[in-house]
C-alpha positions in Angstrom: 0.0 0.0 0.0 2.8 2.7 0.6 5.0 1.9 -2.4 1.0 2.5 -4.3 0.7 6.3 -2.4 4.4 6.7 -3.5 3.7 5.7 -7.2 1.1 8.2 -8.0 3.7 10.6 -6.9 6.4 9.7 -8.9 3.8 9.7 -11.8 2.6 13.0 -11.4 6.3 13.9 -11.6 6.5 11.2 -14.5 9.2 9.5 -12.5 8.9 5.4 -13.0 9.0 4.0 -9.3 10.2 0.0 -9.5 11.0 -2.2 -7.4 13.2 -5.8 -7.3 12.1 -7.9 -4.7 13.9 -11.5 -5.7 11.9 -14.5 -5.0 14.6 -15.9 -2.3 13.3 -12.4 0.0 11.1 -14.6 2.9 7.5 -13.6 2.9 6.7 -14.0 6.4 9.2 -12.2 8.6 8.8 -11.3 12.4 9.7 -7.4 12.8 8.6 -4.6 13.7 6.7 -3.3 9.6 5.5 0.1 10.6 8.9 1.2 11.5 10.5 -0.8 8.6 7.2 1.2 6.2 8.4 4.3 7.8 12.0 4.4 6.8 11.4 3.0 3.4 8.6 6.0 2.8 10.9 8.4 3.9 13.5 7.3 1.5 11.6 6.6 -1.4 10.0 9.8 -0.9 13.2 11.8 -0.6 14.2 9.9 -3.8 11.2 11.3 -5.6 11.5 14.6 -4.3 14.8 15.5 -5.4 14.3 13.7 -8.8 13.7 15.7 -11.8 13.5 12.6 -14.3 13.9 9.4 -15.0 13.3 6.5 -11.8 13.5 5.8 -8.5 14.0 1.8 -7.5 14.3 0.1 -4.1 15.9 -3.3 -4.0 16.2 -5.7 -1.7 18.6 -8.6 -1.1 19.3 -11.1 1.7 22.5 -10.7 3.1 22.3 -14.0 4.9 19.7 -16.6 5.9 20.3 -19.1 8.5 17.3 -21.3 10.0 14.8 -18.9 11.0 16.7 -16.0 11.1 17.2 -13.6 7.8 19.3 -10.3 7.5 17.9 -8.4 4.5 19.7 -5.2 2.5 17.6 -2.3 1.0 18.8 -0.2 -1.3 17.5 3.1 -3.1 18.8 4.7 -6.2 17.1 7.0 -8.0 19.0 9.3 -10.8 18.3 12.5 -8.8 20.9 15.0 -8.4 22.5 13.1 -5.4 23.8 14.4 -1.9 27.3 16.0 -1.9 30.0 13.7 -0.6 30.5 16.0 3.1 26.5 16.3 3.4 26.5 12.7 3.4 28.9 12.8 6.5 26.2 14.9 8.2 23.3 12.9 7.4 24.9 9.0 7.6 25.8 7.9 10.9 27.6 4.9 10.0 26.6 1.3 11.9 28.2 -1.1 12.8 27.6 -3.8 9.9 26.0 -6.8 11.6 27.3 -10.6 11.1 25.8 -13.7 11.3 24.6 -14.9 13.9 
Protein backbone atom coordinates (compact mmCIF):
# COMPACT_ATOMS: atom_id res chain seq x y z
CA UNK A 1 0.00 0.00 0.00
CA UNK A 2 2.76 2.68 0.59
CA UNK A 3 5.01 1.94 -2.41
CA UNK A 4 0.97 2.48 -4.25
CA UNK A 5 0.71 6.34 -2.44
CA UNK A 6 4.44 6.73 -3.49
CA UNK A 7 3.70 5.72 -7.23
CA UNK A 8 1.12 8.18 -8.02
CA UNK A 9 3.65 10.57 -6.86
CA UNK A 10 6.40 9.65 -8.87
CA UNK A 11 3.83 9.71 -11.80
CA UNK A 12 2.56 12.96 -11.40
CA UNK A 13 6.33 13.94 -11.59
CA UNK A 14 6.54 11.18 -14.54
CA UNK A 15 9.19 9.50 -12.55
CA UNK A 16 8.93 5.41 -13.00
CA UNK A 17 8.97 4.00 -9.34
CA UNK A 18 10.22 0.00 -9.48
CA UNK A 19 11.01 -2.25 -7.38
CA UNK A 20 13.16 -5.78 -7.28
CA UNK A 21 12.11 -7.92 -4.67
CA UNK A 22 13.86 -11.54 -5.65
CA UNK A 23 11.90 -14.49 -5.03
CA UNK A 24 14.63 -15.92 -2.32
CA UNK A 25 13.33 -12.43 0.01
CA UNK A 26 11.06 -14.62 2.94
CA UNK A 27 7.47 -13.64 2.90
CA UNK A 28 6.68 -13.97 6.41
CA UNK A 29 9.22 -12.21 8.64
CA UNK A 30 8.78 -11.33 12.35
CA UNK A 31 9.72 -7.44 12.81
CA UNK A 32 8.61 -4.64 13.68
CA UNK A 33 6.74 -3.32 9.64
CA UNK A 34 5.46 0.08 10.58
CA UNK A 35 8.94 1.17 11.53
CA UNK A 36 10.51 -0.76 8.58
CA UNK A 37 7.18 1.16 6.25
CA UNK A 38 8.37 4.32 7.79
CA UNK A 39 12.05 4.37 6.82
CA UNK A 40 11.40 2.95 3.38
CA UNK A 41 8.56 5.99 2.77
CA UNK A 42 10.89 8.40 3.86
CA UNK A 43 13.45 7.27 1.45
CA UNK A 44 11.57 6.64 -1.44
CA UNK A 45 10.04 9.84 -0.87
CA UNK A 46 13.15 11.85 -0.55
CA UNK A 47 14.23 9.95 -3.78
CA UNK A 48 11.16 11.33 -5.60
CA UNK A 49 11.55 14.62 -4.31
CA UNK A 50 14.77 15.48 -5.38
CA UNK A 51 14.31 13.75 -8.84
CA UNK A 52 13.65 15.74 -11.76
CA UNK A 53 13.51 12.62 -14.28
CA UNK A 54 13.93 9.37 -14.99
CA UNK A 55 13.27 6.47 -11.78
CA UNK A 56 13.54 5.76 -8.48
CA UNK A 57 14.02 1.80 -7.55
CA UNK A 58 14.31 0.12 -4.11
CA UNK A 59 15.91 -3.35 -4.03
CA UNK A 60 16.16 -5.72 -1.65
CA UNK A 61 18.64 -8.59 -1.08
CA UNK A 62 19.35 -11.10 1.73
CA UNK A 63 22.48 -10.70 3.10
CA UNK A 64 22.34 -14.00 4.93
CA UNK A 65 19.72 -16.63 5.93
CA UNK A 66 20.34 -19.07 8.50
CA UNK A 67 17.31 -21.31 10.01
CA UNK A 68 14.78 -18.87 10.95
CA UNK A 69 16.69 -16.03 11.09
CA UNK A 70 17.23 -13.60 7.80
CA UNK A 71 19.26 -10.31 7.53
CA UNK A 72 17.91 -8.38 4.47
CA UNK A 73 19.73 -5.24 2.53
CA UNK A 74 17.58 -2.32 1.04
CA UNK A 75 18.77 -0.24 -1.32
CA UNK A 76 17.47 3.12 -3.05
CA UNK A 77 18.84 4.66 -6.18
CA UNK A 78 17.14 7.02 -7.96
CA UNK A 79 19.01 9.34 -10.82
CA UNK A 80 18.32 12.52 -8.80
CA UNK A 81 20.88 15.01 -8.42
CA UNK A 82 22.47 13.09 -5.37
CA UNK A 83 23.81 14.43 -1.90
CA UNK A 84 27.31 15.96 -1.88
CA UNK A 85 29.98 13.67 -0.60
CA UNK A 86 30.45 16.03 3.07
CA UNK A 87 26.51 16.31 3.42
CA UNK A 88 26.51 12.70 3.37
CA UNK A 89 28.90 12.84 6.51
CA UNK A 90 26.15 14.93 8.17
CA UNK A 91 23.28 12.94 7.40
CA UNK A 92 24.89 8.99 7.57
CA UNK A 93 25.80 7.89 10.85
CA UNK A 94 27.63 4.87 9.95
CA UNK A 95 26.57 1.26 11.90
CA UNK A 96 28.23 -1.12 12.84
CA UNK A 97 27.58 -3.83 9.89
CA UNK A 98 26.02 -6.83 11.56
CA UNK A 99 27.25 -10.59 11.10
CA UNK A 100 25.78 -13.72 11.29
CA UNK A 101 24.60 -14.94 13.89
Amino acid sequence: MALKTLAIRAHRKGLELAYHIPAVVPDGLIGDPGRLRQIVVNLIGNAIKFTEQGEVVIRVTVEWHIQNEVSLHFTVTDTGIGIPLDKQQLIFIPLRKQTTP
